[in-house]
MMTF fields as JSON, N, C-alpha, C and O atoms, coordinates in Angstrom:
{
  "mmtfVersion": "1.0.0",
  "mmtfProducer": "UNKNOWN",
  "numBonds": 355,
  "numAtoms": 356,
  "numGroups": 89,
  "numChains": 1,
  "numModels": 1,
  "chainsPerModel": [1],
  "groupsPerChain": [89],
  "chainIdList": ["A"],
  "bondAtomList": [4, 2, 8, 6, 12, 10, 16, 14, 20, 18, 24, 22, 28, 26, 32, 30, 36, 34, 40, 38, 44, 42, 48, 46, 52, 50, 56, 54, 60, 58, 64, 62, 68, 66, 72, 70, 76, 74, 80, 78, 84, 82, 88, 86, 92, 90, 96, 94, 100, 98, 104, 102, 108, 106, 112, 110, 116, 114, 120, 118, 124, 122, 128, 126, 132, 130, 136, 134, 140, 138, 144, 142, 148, 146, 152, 150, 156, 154, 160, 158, 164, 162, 168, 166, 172, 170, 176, 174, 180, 178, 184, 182, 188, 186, 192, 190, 196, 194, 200, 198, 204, 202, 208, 206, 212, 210, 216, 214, 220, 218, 224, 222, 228, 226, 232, 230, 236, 234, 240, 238, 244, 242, 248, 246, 252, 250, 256, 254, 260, 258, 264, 262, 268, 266, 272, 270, 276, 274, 280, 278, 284, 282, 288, 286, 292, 290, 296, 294, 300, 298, 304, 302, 308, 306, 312, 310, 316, 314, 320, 318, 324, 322, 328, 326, 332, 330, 336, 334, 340, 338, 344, 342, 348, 346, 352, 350],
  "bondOrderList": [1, 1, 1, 1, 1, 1, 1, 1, 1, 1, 1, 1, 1, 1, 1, 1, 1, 1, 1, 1, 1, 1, 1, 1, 1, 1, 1, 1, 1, 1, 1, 1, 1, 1, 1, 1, 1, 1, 1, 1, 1, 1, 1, 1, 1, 1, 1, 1, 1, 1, 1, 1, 1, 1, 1, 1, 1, 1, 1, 1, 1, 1, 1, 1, 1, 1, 1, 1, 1, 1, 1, 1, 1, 1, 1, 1, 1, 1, 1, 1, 1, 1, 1, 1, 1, 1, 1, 1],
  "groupList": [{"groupName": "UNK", "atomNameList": ["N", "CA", "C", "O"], "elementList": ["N", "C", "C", "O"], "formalChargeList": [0, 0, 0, 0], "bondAtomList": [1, 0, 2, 1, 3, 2], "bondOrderList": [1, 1, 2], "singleLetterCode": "X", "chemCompType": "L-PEPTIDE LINKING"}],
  "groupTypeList": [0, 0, 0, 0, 0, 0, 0, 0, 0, 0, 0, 0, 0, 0, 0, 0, 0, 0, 0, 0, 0, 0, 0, 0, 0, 0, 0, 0, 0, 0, 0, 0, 0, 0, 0, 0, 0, 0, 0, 0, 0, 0, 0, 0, 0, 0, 0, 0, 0, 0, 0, 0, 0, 0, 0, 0, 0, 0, 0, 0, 0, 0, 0, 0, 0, 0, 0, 0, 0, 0, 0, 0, 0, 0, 0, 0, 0, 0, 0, 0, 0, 0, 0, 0, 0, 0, 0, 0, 0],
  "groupIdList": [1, 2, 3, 4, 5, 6, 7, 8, 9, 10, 11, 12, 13, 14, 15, 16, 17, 18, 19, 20, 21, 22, 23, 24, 25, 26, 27, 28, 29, 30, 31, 32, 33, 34, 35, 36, 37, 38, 39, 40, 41, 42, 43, 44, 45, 46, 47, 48, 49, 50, 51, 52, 53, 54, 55, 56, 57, 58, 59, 60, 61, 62, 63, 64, 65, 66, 67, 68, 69, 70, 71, 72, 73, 74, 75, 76, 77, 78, 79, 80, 81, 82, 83, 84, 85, 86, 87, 88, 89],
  "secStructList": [7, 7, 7, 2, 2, 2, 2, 2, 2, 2, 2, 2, 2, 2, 2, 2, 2, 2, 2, 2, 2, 2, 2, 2, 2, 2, 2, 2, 2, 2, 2, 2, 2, 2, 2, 2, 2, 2, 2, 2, 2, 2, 2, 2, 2, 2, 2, 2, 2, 2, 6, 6, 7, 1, 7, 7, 7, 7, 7, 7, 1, 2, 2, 2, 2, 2, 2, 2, 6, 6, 7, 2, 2, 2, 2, 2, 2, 2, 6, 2, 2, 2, 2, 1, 7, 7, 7, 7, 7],
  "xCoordList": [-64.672, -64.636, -63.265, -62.089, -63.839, -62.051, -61.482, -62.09, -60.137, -59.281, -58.925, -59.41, -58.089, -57.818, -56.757, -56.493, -55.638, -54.533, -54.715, -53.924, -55.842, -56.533, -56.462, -55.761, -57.399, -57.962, -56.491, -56.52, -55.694, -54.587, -53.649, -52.539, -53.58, -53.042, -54.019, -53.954, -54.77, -55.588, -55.543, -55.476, -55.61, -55.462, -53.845, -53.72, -53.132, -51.227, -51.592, -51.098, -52.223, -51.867, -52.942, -52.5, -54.223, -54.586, -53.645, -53.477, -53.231, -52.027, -50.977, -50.588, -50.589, -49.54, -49.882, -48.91, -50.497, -51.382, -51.53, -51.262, -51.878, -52.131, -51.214, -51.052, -50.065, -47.999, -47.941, -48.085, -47.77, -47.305, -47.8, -46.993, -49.166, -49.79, -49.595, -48.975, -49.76, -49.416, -47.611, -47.349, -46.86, -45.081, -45.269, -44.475, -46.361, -46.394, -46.499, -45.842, -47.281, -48.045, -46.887, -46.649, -46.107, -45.311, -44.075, -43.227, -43.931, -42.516, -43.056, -42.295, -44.067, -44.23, -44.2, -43.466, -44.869, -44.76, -42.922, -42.501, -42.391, -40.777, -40.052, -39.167, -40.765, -39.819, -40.724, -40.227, -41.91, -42.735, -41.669, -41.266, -41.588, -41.196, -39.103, -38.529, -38.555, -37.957, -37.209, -36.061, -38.129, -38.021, -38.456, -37.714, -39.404, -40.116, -38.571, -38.14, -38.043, -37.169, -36.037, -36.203, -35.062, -34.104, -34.346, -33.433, -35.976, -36.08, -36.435, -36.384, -36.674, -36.938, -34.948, -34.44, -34.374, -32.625, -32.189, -31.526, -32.843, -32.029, -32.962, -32.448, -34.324, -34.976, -34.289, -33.886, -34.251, -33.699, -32.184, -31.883, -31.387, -30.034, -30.619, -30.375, -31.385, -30.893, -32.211, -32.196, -32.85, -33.485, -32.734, -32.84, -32.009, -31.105, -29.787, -29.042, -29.474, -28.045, -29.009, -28.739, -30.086, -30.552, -30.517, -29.845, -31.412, -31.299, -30.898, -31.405, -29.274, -28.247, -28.727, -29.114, -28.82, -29.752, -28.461, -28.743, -27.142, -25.529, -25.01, -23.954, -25.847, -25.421, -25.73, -26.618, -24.494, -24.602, -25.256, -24.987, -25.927, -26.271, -24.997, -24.945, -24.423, -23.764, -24.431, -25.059, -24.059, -24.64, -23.854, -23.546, -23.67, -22.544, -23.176, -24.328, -22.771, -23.242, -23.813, -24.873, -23.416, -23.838, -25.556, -26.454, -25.866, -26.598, -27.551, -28.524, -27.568, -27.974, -28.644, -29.802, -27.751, -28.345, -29.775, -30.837, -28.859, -29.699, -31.097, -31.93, -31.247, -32.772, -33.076, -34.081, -32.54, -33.351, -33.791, -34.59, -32.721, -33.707, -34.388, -35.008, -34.693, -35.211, -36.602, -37.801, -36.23, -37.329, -37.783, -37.215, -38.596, -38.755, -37.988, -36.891, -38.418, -37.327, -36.133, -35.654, -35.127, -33.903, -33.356, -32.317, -34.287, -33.907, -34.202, -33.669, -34.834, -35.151, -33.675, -33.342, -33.314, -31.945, -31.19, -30.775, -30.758, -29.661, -29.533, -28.577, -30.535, -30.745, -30.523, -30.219, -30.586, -30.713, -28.968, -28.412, -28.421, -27.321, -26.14, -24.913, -26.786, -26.218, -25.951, -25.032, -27.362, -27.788, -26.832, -26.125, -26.204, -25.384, -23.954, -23.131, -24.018, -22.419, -21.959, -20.762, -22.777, -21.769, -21.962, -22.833, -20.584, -19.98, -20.683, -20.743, -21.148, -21.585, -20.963, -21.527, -19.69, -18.923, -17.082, -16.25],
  "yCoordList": [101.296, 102.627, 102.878, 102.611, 103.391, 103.881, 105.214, 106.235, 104.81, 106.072, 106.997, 106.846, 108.068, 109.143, 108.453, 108.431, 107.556, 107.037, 105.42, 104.815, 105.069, 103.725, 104.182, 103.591, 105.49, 106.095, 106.414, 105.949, 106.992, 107.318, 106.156, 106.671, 105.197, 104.019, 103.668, 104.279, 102.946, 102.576, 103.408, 102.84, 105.106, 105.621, 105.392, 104.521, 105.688, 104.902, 103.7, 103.078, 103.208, 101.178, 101.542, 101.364, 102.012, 102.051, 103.198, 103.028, 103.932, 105.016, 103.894, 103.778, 103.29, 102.23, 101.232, 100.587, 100.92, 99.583, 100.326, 99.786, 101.371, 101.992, 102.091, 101.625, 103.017, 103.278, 101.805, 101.721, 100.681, 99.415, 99.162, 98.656, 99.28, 98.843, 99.802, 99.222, 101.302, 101.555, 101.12, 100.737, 101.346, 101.099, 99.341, 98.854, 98.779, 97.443, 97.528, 96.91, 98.253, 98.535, 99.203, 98.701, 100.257, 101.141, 99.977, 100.064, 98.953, 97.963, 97.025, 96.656, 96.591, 95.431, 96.081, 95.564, 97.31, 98.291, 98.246, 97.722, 98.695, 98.332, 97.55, 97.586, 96.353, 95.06, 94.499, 94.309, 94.402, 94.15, 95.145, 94.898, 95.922, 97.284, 96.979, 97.352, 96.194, 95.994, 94.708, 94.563, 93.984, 92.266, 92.449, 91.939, 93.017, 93.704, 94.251, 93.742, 94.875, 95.936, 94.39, 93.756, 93.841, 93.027, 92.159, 91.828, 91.7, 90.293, 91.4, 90.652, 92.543, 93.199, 93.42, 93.63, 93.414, 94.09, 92.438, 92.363, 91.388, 90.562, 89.833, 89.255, 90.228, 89.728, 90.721, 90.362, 92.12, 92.573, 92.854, 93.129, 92.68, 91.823, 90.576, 90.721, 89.414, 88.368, 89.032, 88.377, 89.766, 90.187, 91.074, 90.899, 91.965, 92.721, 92.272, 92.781, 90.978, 90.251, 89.317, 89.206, 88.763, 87.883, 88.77, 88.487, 90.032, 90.675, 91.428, 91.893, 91.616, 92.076, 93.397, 93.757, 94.165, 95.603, 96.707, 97.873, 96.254, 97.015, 97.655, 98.286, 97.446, 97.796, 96.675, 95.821, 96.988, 95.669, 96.285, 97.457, 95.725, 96.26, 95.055, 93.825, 95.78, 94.877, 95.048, 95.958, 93.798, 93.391, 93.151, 92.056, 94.636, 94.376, 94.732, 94.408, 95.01, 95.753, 96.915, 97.044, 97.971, 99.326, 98.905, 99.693, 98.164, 98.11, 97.048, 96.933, 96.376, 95.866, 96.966, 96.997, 97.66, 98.002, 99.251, 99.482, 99.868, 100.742, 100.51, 101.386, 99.0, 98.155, 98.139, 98.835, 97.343, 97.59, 98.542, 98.561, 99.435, 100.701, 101.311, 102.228, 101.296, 102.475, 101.428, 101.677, 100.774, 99.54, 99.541, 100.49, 99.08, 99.893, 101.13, 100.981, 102.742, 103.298, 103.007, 102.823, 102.84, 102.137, 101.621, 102.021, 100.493, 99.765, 100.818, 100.862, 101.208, 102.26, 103.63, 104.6, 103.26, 104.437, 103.564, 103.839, 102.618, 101.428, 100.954, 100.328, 101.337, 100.545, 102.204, 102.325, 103.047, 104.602, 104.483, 104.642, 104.244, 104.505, 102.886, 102.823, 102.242, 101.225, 101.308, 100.846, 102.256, 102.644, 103.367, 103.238, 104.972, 105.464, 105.432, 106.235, 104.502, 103.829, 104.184, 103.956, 104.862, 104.912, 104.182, 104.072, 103.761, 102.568, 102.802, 103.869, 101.637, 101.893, 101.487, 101.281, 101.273, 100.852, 101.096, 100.517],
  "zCoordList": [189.35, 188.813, 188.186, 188.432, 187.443, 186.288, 187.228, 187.55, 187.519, 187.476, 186.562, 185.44, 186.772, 185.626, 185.379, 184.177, 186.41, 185.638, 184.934, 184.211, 185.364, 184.658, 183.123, 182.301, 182.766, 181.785, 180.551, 179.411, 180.908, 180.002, 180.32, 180.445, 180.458, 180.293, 179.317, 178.25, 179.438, 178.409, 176.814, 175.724, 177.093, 176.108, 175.802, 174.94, 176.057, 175.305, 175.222, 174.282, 175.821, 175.187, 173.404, 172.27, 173.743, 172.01, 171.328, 170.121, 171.696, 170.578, 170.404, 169.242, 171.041, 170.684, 170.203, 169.811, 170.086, 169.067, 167.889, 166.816, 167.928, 165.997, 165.396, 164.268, 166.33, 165.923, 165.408, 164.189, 166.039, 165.731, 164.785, 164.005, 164.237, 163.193, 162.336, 161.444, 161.896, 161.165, 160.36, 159.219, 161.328, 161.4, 160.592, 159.787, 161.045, 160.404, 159.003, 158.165, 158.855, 157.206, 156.453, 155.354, 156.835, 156.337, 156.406, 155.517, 157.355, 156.864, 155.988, 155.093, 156.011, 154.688, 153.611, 152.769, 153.201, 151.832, 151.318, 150.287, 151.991, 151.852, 151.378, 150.523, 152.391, 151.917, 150.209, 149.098, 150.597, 149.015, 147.725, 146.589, 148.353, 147.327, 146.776, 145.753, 147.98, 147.851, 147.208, 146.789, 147.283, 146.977, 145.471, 144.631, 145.109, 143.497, 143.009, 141.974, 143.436, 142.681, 142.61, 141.568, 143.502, 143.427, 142.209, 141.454, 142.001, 141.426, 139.741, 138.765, 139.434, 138.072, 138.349, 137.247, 138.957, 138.784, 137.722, 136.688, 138.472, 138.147, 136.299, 135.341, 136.542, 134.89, 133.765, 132.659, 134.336, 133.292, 132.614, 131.452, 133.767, 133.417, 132.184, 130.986, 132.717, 131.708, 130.374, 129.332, 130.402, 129.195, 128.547, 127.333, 128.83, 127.848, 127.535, 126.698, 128.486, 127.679, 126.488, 125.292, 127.151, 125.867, 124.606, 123.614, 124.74, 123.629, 122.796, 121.775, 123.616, 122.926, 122.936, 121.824, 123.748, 123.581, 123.153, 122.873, 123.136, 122.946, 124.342, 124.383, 125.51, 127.07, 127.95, 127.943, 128.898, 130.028, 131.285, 131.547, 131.924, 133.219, 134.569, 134.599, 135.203, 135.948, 137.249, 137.789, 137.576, 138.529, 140.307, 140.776, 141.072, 141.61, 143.691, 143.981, 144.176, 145.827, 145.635, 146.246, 144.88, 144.752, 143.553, 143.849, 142.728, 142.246, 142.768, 142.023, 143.637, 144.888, 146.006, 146.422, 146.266, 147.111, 146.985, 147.564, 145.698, 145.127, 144.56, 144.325, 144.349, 143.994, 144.804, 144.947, 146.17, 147.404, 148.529, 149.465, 147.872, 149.07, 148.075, 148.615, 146.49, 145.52, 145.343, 145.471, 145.163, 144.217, 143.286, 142.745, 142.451, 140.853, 140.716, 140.179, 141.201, 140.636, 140.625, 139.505, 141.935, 141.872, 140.655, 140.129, 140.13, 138.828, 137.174, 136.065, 137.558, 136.331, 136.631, 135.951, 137.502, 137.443, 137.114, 135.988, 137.485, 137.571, 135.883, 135.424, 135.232, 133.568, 133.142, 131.955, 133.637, 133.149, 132.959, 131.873, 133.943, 133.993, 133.397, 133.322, 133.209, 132.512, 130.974, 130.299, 130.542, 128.672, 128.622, 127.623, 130.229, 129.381, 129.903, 130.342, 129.724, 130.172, 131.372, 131.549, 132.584, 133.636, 135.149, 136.012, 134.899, 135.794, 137.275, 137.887, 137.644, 139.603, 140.527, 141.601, 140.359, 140.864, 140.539, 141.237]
}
């Protein structure tokens, strides 16, 4: 026979299995989101030196970091602010 404290054990062990799994889902979205943004920081560095676009994007810790916690946006500020000349560092 189930106890009442059998019963809410069981209920926290499944609430804690969902937390973990959701918290799972919500950290891979991140790092995907983040690994996307680093590797577009670094194509479009060598696509706008190839193509001479008349702005440099540099490539330094502050624009690093800002790809990886922003991710796509991050880099769309990081080239925002590269077009109008101001320094991230």
């Amino acid at each position: 026979m189930i106890t009442s404290s059998g019963l809410l054990i069981l209920v926290v062990a499944i609430a804690a299995f969902i937390a973990v799994v959701y918290f799972m889902k919500v950290v891979k979205y991140l790092i995907v989101n983040s690994i996307i943004g680093l590797i577009l920081l670094f194509v479009s560095k060598f696509v706008i030196g190839a193509l001479d676009l008349g702005f440099n994007i540099d490539i330094n810790l502050v624009a690093i970091l800002i790809c990886a916690i922003g991710g796509v946006p991050g880099v769309i500020i990081v080239i925002l602010l590269g077009f109008l000349g101001i320094p991230l560092a």
